[in-house]
N, C-alpha and C positions, 0 to 999 in steps of 0.2 A: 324493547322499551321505546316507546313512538318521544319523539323530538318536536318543541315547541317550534312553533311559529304564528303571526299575525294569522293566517288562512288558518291553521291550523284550531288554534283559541276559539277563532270564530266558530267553525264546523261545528267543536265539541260544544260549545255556548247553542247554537241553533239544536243539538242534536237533546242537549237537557232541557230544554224548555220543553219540545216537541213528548218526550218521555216524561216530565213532570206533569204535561196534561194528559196522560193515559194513553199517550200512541209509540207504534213503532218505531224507531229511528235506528239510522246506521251511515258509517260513514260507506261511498259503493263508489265502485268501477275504479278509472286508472288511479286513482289515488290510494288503493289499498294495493295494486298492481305494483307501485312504485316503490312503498313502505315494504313490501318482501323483497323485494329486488334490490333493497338498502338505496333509494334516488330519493332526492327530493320531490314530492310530489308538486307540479304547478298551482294546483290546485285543490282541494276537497272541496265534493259532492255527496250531498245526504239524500238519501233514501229514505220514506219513511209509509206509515198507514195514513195518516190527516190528509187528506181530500186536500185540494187549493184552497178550498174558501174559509178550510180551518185555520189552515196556515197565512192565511192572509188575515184572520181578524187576531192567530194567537200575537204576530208579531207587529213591531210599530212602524218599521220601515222597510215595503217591500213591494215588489215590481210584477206584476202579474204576466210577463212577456211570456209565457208560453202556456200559461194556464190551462188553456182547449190541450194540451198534453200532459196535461200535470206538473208544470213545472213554474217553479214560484222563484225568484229572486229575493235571498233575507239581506240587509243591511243589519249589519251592528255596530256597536263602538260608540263612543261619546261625541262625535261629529265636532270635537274640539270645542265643546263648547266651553271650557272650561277657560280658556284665552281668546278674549275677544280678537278678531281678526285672522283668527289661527284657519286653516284650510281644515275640511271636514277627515275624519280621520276610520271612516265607514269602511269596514271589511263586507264586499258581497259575496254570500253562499248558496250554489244553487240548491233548492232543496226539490224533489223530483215525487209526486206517489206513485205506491207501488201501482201500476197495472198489467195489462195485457191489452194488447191491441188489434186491431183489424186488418182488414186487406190493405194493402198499400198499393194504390193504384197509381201514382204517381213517380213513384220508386223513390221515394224519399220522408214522405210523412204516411201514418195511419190517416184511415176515412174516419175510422173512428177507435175509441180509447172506451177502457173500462176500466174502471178503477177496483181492487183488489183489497185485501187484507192480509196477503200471501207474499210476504218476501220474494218465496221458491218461484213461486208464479211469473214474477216481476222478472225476474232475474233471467229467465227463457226467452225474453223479448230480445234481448240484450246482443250485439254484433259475437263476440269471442270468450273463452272461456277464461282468459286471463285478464277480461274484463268485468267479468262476471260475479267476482270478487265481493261481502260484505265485512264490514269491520265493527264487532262493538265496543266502542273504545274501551267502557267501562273490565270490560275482561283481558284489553289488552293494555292495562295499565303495566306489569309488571314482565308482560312477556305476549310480544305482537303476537306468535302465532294462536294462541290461544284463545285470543277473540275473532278469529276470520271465519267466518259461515260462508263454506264455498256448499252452493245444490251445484257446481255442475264440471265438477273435475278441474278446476283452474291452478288450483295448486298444487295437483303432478302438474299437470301440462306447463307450469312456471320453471316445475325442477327440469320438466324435459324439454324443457325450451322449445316451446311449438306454440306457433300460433292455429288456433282452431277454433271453427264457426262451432259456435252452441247449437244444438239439437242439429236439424237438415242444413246442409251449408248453401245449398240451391235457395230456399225457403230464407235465409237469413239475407240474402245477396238480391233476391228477388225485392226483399224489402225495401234495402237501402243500395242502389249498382254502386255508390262511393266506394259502400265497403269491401269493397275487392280491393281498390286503392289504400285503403286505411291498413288490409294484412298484410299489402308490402311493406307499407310503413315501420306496420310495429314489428314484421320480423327482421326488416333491416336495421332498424334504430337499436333492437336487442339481441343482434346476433342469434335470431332465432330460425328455424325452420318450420314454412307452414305445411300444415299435416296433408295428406296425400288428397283426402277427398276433399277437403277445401279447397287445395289447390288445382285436382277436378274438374271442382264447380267454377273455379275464376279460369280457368279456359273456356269451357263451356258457353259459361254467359258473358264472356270478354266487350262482347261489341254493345252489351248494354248500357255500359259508361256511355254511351254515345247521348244517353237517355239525362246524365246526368248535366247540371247546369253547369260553363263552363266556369265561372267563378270559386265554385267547390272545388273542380276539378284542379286548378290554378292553385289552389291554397293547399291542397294536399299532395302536388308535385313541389311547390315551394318546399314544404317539411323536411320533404325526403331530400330535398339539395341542399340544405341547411341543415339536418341535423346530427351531421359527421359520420355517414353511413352513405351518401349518392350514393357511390358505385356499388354498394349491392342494392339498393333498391332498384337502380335500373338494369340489373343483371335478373333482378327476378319477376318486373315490370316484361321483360322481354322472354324470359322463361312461361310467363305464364299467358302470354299473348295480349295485355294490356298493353303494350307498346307500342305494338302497330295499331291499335284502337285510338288512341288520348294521344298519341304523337308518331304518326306514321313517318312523319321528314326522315325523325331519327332512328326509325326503324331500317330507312331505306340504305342508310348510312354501313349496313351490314353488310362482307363481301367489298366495300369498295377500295381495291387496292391504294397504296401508297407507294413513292418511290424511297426502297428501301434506304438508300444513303443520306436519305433524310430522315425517315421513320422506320428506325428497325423495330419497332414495336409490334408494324403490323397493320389491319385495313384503319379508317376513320372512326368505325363502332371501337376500337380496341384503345384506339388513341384516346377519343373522347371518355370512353372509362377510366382512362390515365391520370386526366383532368377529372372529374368525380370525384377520386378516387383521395385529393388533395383537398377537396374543400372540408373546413376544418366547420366545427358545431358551431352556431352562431356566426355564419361569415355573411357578407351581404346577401341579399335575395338576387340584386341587379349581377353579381359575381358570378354567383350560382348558374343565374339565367347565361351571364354569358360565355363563362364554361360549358356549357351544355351545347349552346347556339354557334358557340364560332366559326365553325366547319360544319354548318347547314348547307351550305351551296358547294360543298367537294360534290357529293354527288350528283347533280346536273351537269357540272363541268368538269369532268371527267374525261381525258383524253390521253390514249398510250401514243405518244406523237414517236416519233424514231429516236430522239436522245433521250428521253424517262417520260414517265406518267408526268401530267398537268395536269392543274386545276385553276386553267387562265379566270380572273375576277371570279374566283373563289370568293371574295368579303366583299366584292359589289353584289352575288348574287344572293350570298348568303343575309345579307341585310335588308334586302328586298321577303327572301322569305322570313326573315326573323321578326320581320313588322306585320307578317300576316297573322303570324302564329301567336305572336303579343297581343293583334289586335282580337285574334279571335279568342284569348283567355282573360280580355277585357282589361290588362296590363293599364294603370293611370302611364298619362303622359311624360312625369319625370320618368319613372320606371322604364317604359320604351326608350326615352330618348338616350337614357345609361347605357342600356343593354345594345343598342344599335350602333351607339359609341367606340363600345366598347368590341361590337363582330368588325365595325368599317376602319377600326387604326390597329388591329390586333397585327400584322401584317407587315407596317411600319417602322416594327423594333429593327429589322434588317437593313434598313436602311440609317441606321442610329449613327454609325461615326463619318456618313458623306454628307451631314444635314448642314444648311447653314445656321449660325448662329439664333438667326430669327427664327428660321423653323423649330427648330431645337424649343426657343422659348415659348412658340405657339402650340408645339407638341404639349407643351408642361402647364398650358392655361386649360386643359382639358378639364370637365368637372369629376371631382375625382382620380384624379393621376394615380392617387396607387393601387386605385380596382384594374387598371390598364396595366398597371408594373407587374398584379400578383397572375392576371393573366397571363401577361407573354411568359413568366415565372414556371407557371403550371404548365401549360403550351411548351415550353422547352424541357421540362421536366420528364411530359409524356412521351418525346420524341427522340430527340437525338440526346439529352443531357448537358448539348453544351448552354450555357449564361454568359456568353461574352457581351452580347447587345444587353441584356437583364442588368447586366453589372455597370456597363460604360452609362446608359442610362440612368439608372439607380447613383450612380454617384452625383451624377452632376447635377442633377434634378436635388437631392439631399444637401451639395452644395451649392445651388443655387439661390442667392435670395430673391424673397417676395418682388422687391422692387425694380430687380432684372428683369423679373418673366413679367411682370405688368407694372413699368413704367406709365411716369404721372408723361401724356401726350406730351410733344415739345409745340406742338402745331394740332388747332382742330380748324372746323370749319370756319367757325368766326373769326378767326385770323387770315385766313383764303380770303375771305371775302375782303376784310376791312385792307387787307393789301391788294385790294383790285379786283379781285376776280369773280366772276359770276357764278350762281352756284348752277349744277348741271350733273348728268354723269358723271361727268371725272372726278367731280370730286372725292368720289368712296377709291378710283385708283389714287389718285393724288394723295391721300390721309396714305392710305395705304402704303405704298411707296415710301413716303418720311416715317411711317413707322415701322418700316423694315429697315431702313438707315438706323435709326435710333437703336432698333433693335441688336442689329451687326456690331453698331460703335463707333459708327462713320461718323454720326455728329451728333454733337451734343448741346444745340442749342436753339431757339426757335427759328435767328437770322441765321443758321446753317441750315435748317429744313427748308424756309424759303428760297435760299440761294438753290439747294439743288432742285428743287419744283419747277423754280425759273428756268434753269440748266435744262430738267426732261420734259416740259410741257409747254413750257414757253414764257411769255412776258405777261398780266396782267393786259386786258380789255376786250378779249375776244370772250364768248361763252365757251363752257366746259363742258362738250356735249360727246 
């Protein structure tokens, strides 16, 4: 029995107009993939005969963004018009026709598209077979299975949980190199196994991702570290040799001993699958990133010195190359400056109960303090198990309030000035300095921040250079 929702309504509403005017429709791909598998689907997608340009005059509000592939955007719903000022309240549904396509010379899009009147047809285009999927709603009013029109084996392959390339898996890959990346996905996300000559084929043509743009690339390793399955996607990322292809750093990270009284875990690859292995579904992207990134720089600095292995400016080095790696998957700037954040103080928890006061509070003005907490969290989890620093931190940071960790200044610079002094370098030590007083508890008032200024820098009338 299929379950209502807004997406939902909409699909079936696109799907009966489309069938009202004499054409095919069906609901296709992961949305009928999810409905067997009892998930909520994200979304529904229609499949249908009507050409774009049918489908663009049958409906009244609709987006022609892909149309050279047959793919049309429908709006529905009543756009609120019912309450003046109300926000529009438009469900969009992609709706796709059926075709078959051409060479794909760029490994990403057809040169050229045909359009079809063949379902069966359509549907051979298509990446996997548990994508492959059609649904007509009307047959599965009473009972899902009995509207699904699988041509291409998707519903064993769903019971036997395997992800597998439709028709030739070379020829499917050839198409699109993502989707090598998309079978670790979907066999990590569902606890699946991909079938032996797909996975074949994604050794084979491993170094083709190279081919792909790095922004897809980015968005499809995001997934896989957010969608409560990392650590096996990058067990099978490295299995099938897309690893060392799309992110060799971390490839290299394999074999690299640790000093076992620290990590009886085992080398940095095993460690950092530790940390994976925690991030829960929907956790931040920048998290993800910096669980993954932390221990980028173990392996360069690497050293069995005579008392244990080191890894001297392990989070200097590693931050150096986490900005390359960012900058070459085109990371925005907040995203970087998170992630880099978060490999350069990961480190610091160790030093938690010798901190002074101030540091302590400038530790906790960090943006995001508890993507840093769930780090060092996971980071200790993977390693030795102990959370003494996780916990001394975590408390006091929870008891701390706002107005501790960023007090209102006692002293800025127009108070320097108007009591004398000229402005110059010192000034940024001077602010400084009264705000680590303040900070500690030393004093608590503006004529106590200038007494000690007076006290470490001198009197009012020379420059502050």
């Amino acid at each position: 029995m299929l379950s209502s929702s807004r997406q939902f309504d909409a699909a079936l509403e696109v799907v009966g107009e489309l069938r009202a005017a004499g054409h095919e429709a069906y609901l296709a791909g992961g949305c009928v993939r999810d409905l067997l598998l009892g998930r909520a689907p994200k979304d529904f997608d229609v499949a249908t005969s009507a050409t774009p340009d049918v489908v663009l005059g049958l409906f009244e509000r609709t987006f022609a963004v892909g149309a050279h592939f047959g793919v049309v955007l429908v709006a529905t719903g009543d756009g609120g018009q019912d309450e003046p000022g109300a926000k529009p309240e438009y469900v969009v549904t992609e709706v796709a026709t059926f075709r078959s396509d051409g060479v794909y010379s760029d490994g990403r899009r057809p040169d050229t598209v045909r359009y079809t009147l063949s379902a069966e047809e359509d549907v051979q285009r298509r990446d996997f077979t548990i994508n492959g999927l059609l649904l007509d709603p009307e047959r599965s009013a009473g009972d899902l299975r009995a509207g699904v029109i699988d041509h291409v084996g998707g519903v064993a392959d769903l019971e036997a949980r395997i992800v597998r390339a439709i028709g030739r898996p070379d020829l499917r890959f050839e198409e699109d190199h993502l989707r090598m990346l998309r079978a670790v996905r979907f066999a990590a996300r569902f606890s699946f196994e991909i079938e032996a000559g797909t996975r074949r084929a994604m050794r084979a043509l491993a170094a083709k991702t190279a081919l792909v743009s790095r922004e897809r690339v980015r968005d499809e390793l995001t997934k896989m570290l957010t969608e409560g399955r990392a650590r096996r996607a990058f067990e099978l990322l490295d299995e099938t040799g897309l690893l060392a292809e799309v992110l060799p750093e971390i490839a290299r990270m394999k074999g690299v001993e640790q000093p076992p009284q620290y990590h009886p875990e085992g080398d940095v690859w095993v460690h950092t699958l530790g940390l994976l292995e925690q991030l829960e579904e929907g956790c931040p992207a920048t998290l993800a990133w910096g669980a993954l990134l932390h221990d980028v720089g173990k392996p360069p600095t690497f050293v069995r010195a005579p008392d244990r292995i080191r890894f001297d400016g392990h989070a200097e080095v590693g931050v150096a190359m986490a900005a390359e790696i960012l900058r070459r998957f085109r990371f925005s700037n907040e995203e970087t400056s998170q992630v880099l954040a978060l490999i350069a103080n990961h480190m610091r928890f160790m030093e938690a109960e010798r901190m002074k006061a101030s540091t302590l509070k400038r530790f906790f003005r960090l943006e995001r303090f508890e993507e840093h907490l769930a780090l060092h969290r996971m980071d200790c989890l993977a390693g030795s198990g102990r959370l003494d620093h996780w916990e001394f931190m975590r408390e006091r940071w929870l008891a701390m309030p706002e107005e501790a960790v960023r007090p209102t200044p006692l002293i800025t610079g127009r108070e320097l000035i108007a009591a004398g002094y000229r402005p110059g370098a010192a000034f940024k030590l001077m602010l400084r300095a009264a705000e680590d007083a303040q900070l500690e508890g030393t004093i608590q008032t503006a004529e106590e921040a200038l007494a000690l200024l007076r006290a470490r820098f001198g009197a009012p009338g020379a420059p502050c250079a």
